[in-house]
TORZAVO-931697 format. One record per atom (N, C-alpha, C): residue number from 1; atom name; z, y, x. Coordinates in pm, whole numbers. Each point is the difference from the previous one (the first is absolute). Last residue first. Example, Ala and Ser with C-alpha at 12.3 -4.5 7.8 and 13.67 -1.06 7.14 Angstrom:
k:2; a:N; z:708; y:-225; x:1285
k:2; a:CA; z:6; y:119; x:82
k:2; a:C; z:73; y:109; x:-77
k:1; a:N; z:-7; y:-572; x:29
k:1; a:CA; z:0; y:119; x:-89
k:1; a:C; z:0; y:120; x:90
END
This chain:
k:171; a:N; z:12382; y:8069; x:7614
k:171; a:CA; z:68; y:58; x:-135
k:171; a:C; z:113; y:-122; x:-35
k:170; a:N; z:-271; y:261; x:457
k:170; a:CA; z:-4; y:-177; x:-33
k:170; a:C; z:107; y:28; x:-167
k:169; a:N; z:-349; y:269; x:412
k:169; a:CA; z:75; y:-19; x:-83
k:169; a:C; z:9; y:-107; x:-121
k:168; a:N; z:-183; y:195; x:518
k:168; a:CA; z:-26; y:-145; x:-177
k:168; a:C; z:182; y:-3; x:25
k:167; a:N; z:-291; y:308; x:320
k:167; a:CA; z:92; y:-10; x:-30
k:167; a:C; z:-22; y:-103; x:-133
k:166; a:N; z:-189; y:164; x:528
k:166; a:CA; z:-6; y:-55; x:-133
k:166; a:C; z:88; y:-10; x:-88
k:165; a:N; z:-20; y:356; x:405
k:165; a:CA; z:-7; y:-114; x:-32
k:165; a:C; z:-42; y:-65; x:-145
k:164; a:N; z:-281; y:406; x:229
k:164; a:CA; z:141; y:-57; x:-6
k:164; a:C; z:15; y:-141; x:-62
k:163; a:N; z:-410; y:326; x:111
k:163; a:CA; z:19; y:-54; x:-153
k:163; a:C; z:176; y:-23; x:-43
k:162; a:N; z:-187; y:113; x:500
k:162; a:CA; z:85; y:97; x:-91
k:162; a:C; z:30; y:-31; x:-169
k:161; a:N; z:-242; y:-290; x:358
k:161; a:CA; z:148; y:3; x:-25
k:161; a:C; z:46; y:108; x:-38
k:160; a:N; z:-474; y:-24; x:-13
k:160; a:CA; z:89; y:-184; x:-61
k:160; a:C; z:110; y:35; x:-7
k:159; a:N; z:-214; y:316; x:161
k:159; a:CA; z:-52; y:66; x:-108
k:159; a:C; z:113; y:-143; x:-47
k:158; a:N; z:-62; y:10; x:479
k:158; a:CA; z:65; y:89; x:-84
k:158; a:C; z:-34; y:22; x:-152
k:157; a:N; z:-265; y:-305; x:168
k:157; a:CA; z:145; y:-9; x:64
k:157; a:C; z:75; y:86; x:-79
k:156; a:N; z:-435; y:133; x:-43
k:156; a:CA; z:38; y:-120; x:-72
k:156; a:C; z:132; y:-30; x:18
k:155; a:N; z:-149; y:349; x:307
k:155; a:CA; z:24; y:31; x:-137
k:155; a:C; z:15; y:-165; x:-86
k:154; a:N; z:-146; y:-82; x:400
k:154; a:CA; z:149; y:77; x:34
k:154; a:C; z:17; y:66; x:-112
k:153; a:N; z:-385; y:-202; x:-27
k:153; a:CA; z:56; y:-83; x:34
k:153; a:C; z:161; y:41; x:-10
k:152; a:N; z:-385; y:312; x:1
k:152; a:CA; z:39; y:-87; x:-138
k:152; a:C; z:87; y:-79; x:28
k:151; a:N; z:79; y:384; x:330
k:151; a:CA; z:-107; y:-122; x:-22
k:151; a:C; z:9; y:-19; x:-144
k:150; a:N; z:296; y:135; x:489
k:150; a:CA; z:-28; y:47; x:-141
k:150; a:C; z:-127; y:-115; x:-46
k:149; a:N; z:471; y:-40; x:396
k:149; a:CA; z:-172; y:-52; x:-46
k:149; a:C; z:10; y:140; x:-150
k:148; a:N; z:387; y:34; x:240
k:148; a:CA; z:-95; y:30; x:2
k:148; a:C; z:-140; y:11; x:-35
k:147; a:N; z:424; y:-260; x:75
k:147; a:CA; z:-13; y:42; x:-161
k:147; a:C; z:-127; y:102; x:-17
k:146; a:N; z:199; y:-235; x:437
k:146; a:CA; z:128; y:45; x:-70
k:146; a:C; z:-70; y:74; x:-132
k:145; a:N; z:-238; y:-413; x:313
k:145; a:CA; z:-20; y:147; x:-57
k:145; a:C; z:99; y:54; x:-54
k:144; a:N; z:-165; y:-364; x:385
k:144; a:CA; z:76; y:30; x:-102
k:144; a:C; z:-34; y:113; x:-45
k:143; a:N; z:-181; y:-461; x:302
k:143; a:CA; z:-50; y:170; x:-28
k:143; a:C; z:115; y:53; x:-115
k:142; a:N; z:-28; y:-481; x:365
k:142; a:CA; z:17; y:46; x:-103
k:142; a:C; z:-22; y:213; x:10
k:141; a:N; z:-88; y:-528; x:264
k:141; a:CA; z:-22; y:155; x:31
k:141; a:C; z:47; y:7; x:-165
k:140; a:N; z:-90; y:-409; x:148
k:140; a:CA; z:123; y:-8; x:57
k:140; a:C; z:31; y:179; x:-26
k:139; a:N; z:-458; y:-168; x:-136
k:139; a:CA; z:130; y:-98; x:-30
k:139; a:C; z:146; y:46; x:-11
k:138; a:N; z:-524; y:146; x:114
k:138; a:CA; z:116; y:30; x:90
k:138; a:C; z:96; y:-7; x:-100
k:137; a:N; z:-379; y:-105; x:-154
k:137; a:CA; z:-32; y:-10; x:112
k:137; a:C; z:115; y:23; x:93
k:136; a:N; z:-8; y:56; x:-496
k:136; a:CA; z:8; y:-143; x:58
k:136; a:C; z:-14; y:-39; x:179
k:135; a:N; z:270; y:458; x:-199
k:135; a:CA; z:-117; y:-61; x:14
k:135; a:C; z:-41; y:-159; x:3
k:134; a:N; z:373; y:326; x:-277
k:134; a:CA; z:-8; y:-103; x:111
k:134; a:C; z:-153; y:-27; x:12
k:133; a:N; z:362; y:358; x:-221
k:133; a:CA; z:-108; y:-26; x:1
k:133; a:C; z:-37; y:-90; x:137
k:132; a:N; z:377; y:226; x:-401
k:132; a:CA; z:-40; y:-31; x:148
k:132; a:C; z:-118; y:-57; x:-31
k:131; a:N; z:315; y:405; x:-268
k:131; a:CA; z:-106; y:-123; x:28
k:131; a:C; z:-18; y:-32; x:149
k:130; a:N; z:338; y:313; x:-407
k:130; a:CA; z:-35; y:-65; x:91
k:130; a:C; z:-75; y:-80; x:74
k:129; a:N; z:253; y:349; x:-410
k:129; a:CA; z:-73; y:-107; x:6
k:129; a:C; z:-57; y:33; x:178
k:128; a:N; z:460; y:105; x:-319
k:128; a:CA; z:-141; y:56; x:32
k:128; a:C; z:-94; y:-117; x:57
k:127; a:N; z:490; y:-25; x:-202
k:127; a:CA; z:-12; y:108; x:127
k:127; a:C; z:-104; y:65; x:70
k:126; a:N; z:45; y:-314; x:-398
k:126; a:CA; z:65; y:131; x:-52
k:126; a:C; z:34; y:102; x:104
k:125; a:N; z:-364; y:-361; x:103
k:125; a:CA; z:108; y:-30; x:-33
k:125; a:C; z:9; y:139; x:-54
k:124; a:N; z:-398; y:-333; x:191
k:124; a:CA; z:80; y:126; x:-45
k:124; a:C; z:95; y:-34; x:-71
k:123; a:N; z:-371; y:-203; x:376
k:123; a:CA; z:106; y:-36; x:-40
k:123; a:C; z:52; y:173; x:-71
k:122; a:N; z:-441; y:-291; x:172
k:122; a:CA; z:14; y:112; x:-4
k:122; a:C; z:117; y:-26; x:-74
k:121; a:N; z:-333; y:-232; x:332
k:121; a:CA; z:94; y:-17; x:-61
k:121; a:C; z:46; y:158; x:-18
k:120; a:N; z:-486; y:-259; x:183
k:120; a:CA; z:103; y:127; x:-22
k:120; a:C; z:86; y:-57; x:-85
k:119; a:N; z:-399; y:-198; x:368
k:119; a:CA; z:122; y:-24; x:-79
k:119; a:C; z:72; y:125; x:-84
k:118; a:N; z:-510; y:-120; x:225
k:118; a:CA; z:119; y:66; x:5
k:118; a:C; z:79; y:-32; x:-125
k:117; a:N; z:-456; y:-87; x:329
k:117; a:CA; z:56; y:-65; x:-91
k:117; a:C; z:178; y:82; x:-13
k:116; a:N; z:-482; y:280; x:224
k:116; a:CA; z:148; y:-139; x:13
k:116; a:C; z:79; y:-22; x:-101
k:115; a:N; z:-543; y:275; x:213
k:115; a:CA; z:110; y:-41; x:-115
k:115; a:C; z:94; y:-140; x:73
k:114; a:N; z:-385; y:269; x:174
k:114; a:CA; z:105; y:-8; x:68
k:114; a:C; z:131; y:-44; x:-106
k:113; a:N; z:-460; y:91; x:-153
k:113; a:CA; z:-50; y:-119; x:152
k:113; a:C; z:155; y:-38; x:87
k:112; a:N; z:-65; y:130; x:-549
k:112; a:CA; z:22; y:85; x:104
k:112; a:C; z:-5; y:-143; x:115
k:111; a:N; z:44; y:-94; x:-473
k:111; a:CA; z:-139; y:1; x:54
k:111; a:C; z:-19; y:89; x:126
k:110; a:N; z:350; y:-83; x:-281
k:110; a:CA; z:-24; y:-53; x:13
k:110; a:C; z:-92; y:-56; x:118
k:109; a:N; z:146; y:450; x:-128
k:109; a:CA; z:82; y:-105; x:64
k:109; a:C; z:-107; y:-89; x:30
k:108; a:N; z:-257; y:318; x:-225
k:108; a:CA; z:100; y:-93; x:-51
k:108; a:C; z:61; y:-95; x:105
k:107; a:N; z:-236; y:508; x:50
k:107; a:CA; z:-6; y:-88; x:-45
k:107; a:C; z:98; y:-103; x:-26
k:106; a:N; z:125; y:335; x:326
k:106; a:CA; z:-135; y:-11; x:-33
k:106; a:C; z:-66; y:-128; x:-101
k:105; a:N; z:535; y:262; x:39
k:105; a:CA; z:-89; y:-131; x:27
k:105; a:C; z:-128; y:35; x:12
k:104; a:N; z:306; y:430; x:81
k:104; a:CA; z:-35; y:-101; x:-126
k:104; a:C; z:-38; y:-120; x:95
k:103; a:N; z:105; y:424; x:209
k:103; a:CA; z:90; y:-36; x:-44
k:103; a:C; z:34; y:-137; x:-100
k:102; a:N; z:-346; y:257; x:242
k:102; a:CA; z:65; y:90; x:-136
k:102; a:C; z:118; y:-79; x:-37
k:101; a:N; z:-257; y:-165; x:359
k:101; a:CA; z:49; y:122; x:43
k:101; a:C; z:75; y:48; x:-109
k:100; a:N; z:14; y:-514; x:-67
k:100; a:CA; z:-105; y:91; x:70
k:100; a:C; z:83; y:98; x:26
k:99; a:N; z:273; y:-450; x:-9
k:99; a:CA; z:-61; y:163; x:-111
k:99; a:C; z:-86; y:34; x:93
k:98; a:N; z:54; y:-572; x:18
k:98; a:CA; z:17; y:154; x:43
k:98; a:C; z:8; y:123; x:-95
k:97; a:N; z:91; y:-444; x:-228
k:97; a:CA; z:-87; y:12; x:88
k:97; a:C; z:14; y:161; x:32
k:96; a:N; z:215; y:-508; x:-263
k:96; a:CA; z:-23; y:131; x:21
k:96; a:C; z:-110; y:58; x:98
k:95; a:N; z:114; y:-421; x:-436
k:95; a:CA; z:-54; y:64; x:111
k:95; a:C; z:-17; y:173; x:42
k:94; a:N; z:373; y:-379; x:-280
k:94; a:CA; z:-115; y:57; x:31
k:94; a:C; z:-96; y:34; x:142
k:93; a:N; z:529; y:-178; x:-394
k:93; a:CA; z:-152; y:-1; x:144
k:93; a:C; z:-95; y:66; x:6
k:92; a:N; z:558; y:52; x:-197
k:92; a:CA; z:-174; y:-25; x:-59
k:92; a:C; z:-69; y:35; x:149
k:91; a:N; z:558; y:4; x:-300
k:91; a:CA; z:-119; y:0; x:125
k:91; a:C; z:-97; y:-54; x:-3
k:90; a:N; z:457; y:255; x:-203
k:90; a:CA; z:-126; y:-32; x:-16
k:90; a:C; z:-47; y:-8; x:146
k:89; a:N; z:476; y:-18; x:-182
k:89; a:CA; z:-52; y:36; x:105
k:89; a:C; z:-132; y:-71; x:-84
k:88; a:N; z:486; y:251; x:-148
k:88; a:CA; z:-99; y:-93; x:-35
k:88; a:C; z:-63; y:33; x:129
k:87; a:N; z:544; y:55; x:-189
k:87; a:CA; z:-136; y:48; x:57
k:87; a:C; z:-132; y:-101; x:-32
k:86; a:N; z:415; y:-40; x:-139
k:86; a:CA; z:60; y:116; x:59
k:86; a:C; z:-147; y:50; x:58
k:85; a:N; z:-45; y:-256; x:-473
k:85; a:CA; z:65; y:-20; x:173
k:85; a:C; z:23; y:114; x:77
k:84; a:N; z:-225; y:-15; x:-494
k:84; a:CA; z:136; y:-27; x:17
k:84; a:C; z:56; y:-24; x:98
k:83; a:N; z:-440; y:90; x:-13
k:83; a:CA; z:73; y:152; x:28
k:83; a:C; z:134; y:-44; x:-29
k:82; a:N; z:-353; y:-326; x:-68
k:82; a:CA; z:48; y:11; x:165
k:82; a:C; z:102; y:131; x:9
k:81; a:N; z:-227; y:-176; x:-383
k:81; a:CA; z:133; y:-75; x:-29
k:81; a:C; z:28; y:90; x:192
k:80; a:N; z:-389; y:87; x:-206
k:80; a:CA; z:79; y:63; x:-34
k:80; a:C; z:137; y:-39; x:51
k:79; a:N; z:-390; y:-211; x:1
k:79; a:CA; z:34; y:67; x:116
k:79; a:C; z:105; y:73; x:-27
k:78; a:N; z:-204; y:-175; x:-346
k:78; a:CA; z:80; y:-198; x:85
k:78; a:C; z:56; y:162; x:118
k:77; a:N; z:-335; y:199; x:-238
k:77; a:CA; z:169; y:-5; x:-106
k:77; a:C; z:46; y:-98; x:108
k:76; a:N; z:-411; y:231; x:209
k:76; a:CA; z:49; y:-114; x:-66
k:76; a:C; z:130; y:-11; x:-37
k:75; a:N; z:-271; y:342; x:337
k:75; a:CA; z:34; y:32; x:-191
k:75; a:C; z:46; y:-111; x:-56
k:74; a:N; z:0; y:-57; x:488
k:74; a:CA; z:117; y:95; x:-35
k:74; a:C; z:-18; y:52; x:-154
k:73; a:N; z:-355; y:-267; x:109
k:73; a:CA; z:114; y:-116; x:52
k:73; a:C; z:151; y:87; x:-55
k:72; a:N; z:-440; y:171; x:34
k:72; a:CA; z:2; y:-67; x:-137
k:72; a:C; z:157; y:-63; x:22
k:71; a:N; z:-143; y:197; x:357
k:71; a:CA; z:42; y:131; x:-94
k:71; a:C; z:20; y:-100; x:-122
k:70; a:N; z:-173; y:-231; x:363
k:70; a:CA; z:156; y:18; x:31
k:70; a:C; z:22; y:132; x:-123
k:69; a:N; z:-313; y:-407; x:-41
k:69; a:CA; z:-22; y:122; x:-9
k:69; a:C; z:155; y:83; x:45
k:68; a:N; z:-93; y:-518; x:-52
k:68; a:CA; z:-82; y:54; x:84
k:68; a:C; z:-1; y:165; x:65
k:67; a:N; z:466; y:-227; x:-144
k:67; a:CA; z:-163; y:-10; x:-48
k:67; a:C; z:-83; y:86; x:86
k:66; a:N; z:538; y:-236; x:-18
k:66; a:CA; z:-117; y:22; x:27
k:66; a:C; z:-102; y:60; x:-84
k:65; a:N; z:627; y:-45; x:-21
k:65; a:CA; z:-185; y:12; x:-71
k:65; a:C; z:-57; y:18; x:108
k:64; a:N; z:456; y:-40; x:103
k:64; a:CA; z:39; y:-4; x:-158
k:64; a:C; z:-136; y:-50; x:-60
k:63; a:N; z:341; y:-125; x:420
k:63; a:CA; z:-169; y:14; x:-57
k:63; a:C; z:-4; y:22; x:-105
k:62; a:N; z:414; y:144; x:296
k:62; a:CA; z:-21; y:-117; x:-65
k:62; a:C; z:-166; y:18; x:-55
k:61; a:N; z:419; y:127; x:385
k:61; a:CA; z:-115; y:-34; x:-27
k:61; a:C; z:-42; y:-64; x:-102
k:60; a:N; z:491; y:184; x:259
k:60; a:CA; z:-100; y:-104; x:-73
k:60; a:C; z:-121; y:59; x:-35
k:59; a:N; z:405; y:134; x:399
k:59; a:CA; z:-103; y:-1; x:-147
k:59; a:C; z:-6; y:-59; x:-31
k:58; a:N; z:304; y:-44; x:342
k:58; a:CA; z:-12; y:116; x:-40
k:58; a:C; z:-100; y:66; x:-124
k:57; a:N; z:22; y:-397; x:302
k:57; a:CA; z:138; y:-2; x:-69
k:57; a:C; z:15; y:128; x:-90
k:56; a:N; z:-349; y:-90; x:308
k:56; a:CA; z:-29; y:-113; x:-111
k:56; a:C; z:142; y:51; x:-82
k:55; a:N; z:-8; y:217; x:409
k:55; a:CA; z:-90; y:69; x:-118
k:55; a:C; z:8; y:-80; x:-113
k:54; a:N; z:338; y:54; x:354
k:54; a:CA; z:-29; y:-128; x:-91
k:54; a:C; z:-100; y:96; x:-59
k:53; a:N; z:195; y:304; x:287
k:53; a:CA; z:52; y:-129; x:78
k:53; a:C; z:-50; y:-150; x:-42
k:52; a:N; z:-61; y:487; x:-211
k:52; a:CA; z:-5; y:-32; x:239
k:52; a:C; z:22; y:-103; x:9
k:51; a:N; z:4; y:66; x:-455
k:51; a:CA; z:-141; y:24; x:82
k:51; a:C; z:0; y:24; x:160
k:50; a:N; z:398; y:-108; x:-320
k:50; a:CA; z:-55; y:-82; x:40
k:50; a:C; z:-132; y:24; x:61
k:49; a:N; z:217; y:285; x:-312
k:49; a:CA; z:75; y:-22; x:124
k:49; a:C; z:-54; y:-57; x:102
k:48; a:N; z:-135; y:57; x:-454
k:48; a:CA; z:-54; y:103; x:110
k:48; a:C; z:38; y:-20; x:128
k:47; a:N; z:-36; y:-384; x:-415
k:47; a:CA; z:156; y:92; x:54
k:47; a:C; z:-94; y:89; x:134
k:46; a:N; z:-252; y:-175; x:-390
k:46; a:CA; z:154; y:-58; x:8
k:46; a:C; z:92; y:48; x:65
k:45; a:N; z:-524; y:155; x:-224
k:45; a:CA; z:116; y:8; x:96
k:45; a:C; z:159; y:-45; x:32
k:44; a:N; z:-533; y:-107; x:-248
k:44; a:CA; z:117; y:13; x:-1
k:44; a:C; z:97; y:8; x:120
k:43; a:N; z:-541; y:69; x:-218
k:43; a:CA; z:97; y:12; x:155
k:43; a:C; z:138; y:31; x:-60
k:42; a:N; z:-485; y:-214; x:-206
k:42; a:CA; z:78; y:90; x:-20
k:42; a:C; z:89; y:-23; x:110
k:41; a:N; z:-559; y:-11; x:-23
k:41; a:CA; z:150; y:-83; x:28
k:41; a:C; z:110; y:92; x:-43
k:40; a:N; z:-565; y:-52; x:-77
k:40; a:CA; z:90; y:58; x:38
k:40; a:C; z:163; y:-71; x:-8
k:39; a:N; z:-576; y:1; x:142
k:39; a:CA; z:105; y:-69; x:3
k:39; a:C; z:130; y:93; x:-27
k:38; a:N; z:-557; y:-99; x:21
k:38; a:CA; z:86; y:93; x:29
k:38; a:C; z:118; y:-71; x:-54
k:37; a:N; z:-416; y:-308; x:73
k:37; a:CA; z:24; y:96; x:-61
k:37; a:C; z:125; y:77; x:46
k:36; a:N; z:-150; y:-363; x:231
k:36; a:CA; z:-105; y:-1; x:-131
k:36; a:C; z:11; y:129; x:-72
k:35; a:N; z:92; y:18; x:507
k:35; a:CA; z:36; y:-60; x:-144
k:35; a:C; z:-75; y:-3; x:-90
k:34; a:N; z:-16; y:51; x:563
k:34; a:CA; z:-99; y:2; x:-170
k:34; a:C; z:90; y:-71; x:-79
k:33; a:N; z:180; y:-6; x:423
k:33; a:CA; z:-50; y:183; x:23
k:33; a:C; z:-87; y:29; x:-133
k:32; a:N; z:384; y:-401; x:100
k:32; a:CA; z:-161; y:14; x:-6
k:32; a:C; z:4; y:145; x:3
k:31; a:N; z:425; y:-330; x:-50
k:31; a:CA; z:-127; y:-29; x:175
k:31; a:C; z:-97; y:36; x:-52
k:30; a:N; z:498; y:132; x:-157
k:30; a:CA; z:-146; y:33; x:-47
k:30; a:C; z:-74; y:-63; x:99
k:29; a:N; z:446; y:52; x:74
k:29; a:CA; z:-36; y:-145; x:-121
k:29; a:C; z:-137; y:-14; x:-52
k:28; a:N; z:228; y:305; x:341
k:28; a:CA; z:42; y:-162; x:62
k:28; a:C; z:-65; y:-79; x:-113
k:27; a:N; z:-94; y:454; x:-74
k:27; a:CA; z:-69; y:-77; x:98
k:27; a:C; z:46; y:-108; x:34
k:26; a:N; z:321; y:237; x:-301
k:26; a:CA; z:-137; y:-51; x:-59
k:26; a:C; z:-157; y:-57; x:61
k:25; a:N; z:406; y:204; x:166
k:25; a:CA; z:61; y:-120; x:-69
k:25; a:C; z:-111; y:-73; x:-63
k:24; a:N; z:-22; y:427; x:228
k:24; a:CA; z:-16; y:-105; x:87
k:24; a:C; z:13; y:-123; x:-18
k:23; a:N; z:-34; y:349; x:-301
k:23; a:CA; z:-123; y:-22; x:26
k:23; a:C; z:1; y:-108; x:124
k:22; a:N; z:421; y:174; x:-232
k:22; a:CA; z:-85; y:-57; x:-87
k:22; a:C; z:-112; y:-30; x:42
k:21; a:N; z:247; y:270; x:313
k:21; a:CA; z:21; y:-148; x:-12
k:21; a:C; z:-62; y:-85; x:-111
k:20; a:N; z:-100; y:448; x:66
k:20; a:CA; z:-31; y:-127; x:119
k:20; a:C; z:66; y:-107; x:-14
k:19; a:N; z:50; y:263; x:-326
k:19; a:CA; z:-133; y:-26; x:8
k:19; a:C; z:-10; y:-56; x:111
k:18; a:N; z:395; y:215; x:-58
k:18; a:CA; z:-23; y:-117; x:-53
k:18; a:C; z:-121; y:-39; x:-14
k:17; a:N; z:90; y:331; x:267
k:17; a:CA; z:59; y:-91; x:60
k:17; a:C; z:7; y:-139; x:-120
k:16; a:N; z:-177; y:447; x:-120
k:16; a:CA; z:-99; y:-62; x:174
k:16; a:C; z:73; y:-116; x:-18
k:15; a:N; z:197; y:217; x:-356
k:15; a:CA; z:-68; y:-23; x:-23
k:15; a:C; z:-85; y:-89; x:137
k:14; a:N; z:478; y:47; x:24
k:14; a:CA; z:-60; y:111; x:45
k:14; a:C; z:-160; y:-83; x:-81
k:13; a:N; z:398; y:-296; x:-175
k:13; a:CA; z:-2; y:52; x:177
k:13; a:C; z:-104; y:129; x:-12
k:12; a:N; z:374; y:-97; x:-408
k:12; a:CA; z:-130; y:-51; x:43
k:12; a:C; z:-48; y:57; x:126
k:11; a:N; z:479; y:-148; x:-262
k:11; a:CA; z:-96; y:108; x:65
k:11; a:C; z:-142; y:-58; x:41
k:10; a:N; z:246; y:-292; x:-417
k:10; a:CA; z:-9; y:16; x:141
k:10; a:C; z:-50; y:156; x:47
k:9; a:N; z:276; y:-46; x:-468
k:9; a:CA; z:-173; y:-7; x:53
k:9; a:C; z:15; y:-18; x:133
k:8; a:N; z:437; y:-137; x:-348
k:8; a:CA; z:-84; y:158; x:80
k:8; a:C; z:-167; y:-63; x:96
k:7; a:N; z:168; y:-257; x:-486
k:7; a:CA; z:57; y:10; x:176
k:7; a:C; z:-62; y:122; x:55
k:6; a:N; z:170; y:77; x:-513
k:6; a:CA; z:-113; y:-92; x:76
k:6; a:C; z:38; y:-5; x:161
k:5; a:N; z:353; y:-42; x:-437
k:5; a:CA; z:-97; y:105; x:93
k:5; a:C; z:-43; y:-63; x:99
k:4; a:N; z:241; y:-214; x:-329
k:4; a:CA; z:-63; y:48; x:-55
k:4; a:C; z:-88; y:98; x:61
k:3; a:N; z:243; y:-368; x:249
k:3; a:CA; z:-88; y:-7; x:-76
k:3; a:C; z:-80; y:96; x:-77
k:2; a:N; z:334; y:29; x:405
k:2; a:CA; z:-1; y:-10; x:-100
k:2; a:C; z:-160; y:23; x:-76
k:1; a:N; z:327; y:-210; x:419
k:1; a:CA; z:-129; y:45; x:-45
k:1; a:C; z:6; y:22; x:-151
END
């Protein structure tokens, strides 16, 4: 091994496929559908290899920041530090609820007669971005998205990881 050059980068799995696992890794540890606040994690990839066979063996996970406001959360300097990982996964609670005909909510989630407690995890990388989505009511059911979503939300994301990595420089 030589020291002066860096280790080569793990491959990284298909944006879908690491989000499910970042989101399944993160239900064995999350027991709530209400966080206090939004959540982002950085996603280190150890060895790609290992996702058929050792998920645990294959990433890491690390907590970087909460706060209430998931946009305040991705403008916060502390957040910054997440674009140094091979990836990042934001996730944040809420309440969802049917689309009408046009396509929209009627009013505030919240307050819809058919609303459900919902999970989203949203994972990006230099291969694009990804989300799952877990109901509280149906647990065991997962929803994916290969990058589709649009939105403030899906612009924030994207807007975080194109800034790129961090860099400190050191004299």
């Amino acid at each position: 091994m030589n020291l002066d050059l860096p280790e080569p980068c793990p491959e990284l799995p298909d944006t879908v496929s690491l989000a499910t696992f970042v989101e399944q890794r993160l239900h064995t540890t999350l027991d709530s559908f209400e966080l206090a606040g939004a959540r982002l994690y950085g996603v280190t990839v150890v060895d790609s290899k290992e996702f058929d066979q050792d998920v645990d063996a294959a990433f890491r996970l690390s907590f970087l920041a909460e706060h209430p406001d998931v946009y305040e959360l991705l403008e916060a300097p502390s957040s910054s530090l997440g674009r140094m990982f091979d990836a990042v996964a934001v996730v944040t609670t809420g309440w969802a609820a049917p689309l009408g005909e046009n396509g929209e909510v009627q009013g505030a989630p919240s307050q819809h007669a058919k609303r459900r407690r919902v999970r989203l995890t949203v994972v990006v990388s230099n291969q694009g971005v990804a989300s799952v989505v877990r109901f509280a009511d149906e647990p065991d059911d997962i929803i994916t998205d290969a990058g589709s979503a649009t939105g403030s939300l899906a612009d924030a994301i994207n807007g975080y990881w194109a800034q790129g990595p961090v860099i400190i420089e050191t004299r």
